[in-house]
N, C-alpha and C positions, 0 to 999 in steps of 0.2 A: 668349879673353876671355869671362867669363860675361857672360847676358843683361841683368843690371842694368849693368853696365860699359858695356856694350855700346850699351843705352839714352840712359847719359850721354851716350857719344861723340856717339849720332848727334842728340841735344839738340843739341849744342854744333856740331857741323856746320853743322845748319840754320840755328841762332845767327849765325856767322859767313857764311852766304849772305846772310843780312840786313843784317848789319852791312857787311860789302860794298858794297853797295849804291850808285851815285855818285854819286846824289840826294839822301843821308843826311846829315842837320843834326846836327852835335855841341854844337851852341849852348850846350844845359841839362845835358848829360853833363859826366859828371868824364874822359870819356876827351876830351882835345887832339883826337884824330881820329880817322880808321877806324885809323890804323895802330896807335897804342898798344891800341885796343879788339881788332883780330884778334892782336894778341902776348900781349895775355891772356886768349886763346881759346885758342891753341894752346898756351899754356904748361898747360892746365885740360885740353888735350884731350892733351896729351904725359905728364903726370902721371898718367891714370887708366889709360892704355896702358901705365904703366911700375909700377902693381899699386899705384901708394900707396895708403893708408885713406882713407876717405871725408874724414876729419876736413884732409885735409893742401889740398883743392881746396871746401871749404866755403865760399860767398864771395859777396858782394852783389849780383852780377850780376844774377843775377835779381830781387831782394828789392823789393820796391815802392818806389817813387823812387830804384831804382837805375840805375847809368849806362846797361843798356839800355835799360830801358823807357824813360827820360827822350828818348835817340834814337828808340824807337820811336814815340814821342807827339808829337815834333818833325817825324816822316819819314812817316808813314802807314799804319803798321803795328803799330798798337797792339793790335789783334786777334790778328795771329799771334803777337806777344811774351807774352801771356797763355797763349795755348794752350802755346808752350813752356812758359813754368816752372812751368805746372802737372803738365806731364812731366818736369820737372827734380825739384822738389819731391817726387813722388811715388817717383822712382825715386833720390832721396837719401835720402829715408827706408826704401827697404829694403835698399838699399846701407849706411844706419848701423848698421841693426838686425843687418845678418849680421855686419857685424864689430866689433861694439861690446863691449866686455868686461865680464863681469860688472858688476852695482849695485855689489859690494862691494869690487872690484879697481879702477873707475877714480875718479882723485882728484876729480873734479867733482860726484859724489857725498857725499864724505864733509867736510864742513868742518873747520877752516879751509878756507877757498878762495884761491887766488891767479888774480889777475887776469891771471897772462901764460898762463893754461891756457886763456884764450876766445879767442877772436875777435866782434869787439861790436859789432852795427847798432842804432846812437841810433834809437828810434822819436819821441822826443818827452819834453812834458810832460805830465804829468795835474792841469790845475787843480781839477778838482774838490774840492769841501767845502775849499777854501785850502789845499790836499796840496800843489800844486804837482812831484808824484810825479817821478823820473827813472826812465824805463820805454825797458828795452832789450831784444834778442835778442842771445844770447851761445852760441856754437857752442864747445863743447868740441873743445880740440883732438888730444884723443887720442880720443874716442870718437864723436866725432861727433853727440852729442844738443843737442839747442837747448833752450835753457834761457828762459823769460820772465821779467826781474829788474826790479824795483819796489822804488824808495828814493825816501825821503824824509826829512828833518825839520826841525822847524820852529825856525828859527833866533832866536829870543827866547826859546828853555829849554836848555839844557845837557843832553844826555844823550837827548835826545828822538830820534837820529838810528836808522832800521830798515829795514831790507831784506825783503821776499819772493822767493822764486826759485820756477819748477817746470820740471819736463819737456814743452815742446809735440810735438801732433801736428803734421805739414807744413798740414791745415787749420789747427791753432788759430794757427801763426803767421803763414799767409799772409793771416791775417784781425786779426791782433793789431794794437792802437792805443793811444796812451796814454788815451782816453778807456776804453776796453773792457777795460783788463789786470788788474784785480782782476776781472773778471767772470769773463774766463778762468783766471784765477788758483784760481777759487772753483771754478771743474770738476771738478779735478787731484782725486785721492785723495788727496796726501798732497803737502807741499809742504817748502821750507826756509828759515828764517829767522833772523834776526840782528841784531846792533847796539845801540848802547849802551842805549837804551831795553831791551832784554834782555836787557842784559846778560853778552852771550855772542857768540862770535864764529861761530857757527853751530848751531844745531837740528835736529831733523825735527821734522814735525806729520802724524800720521796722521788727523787731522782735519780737513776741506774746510776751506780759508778761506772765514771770514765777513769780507765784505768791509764792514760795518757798524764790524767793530772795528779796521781798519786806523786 
């Protein structure tokens, strides 16, 4: 097993020492108990041992108010859950990039897009300037890149409905918000967008978003 695999596994090890635990409140978690939580540990730790893509074990576990953390913030261990998935994070992002396929070869790249090619963590809404934004994180599922997707429109005009999408870093999205997601948005070199406002069902913009003009 290579060293980033490798990584995963023993992420996910120390993961489940945690979650173990006989102290541990499932209260605010989506796992019922430890046990569906250590079955989908070992299903994450059986899957990277048996060579699938990154893209096939991509998954909310770690992701900010997900069901670990939510047991770790319940159980007393909210400090060690951070320090993992900042090693999870880090070592899925070089695990995406080694086996990620060319910009030009994978379909998440090129629009049209279809929606059963992600896997999708709702962050929220973006009220701001009465956008009322849907702002998500969307993991391809062939190549493993995270995408940050921003829609919105305003429901008293016809036509008005638009999208933005781009590529995050593991920082830009373990910091992403619906408050902050044009900001990060506006990072990207180049981003992609759509919707009947533009009448098209997908673009590129080799130009930084100005998030003035969303």
């Amino acid at each position: 097993m290579d060293p980033v695999r490798r990584e995963l596994v023993d992420v996910l090890r120390a993961s489940r020492a945690l979650l173990a635990r006989p102290e541990n409140d499932f209260i605010w978690s989506s796992w019922e108990d430890a046990d569906a939580a250590l079955e989908e540990i070992d299903a994450m730790i059986a899957a990277i041992e048996q060579g699938r893509p990154p893209a096939w074990y991509s998954t909310v576990v770690f992701a900010p108010t997900g069901p670990m953390q939510e047991v770790s913030l319940s159980s007393g261990w909210g400090d060690e859950f951070l320090a993992l998935a900042d090693r999870w994070d880090a070592a899925m992002f070089v695990a995406a990039k080694m086996s990620a396929l060319p910009a030009e070869e994978c379909r998440c790249m090129t629009p049209p897009l279809d929606y059963r090619d992600f896997v999708r963590e709702a962050l929220g809404v973006d009220e701001g300037r009465g956008r009322f934004g849907d702002v998500a994180i969307e993991r391809c599922r062939h190549c493993g890149r995270a995408w940050l997707r921003y829609h919105y429109e305003m429901e008293a005009f016809t036509g008005s409905g638009r999208w933005y999408r781009g590529v995050l870093t593991p920082k830009q999205a373990a910091r992403a918000t619906p408050a902050n997601a044009l900001e990060i948005l506006a990072e990207l070199p180049w981003f992609l967008y759509g919707g009947s406002w533009f009448n098209t069902t997908g673009k590129r913009s080799d130009v930084p978003l100005d998030p003035a003009t969303v």
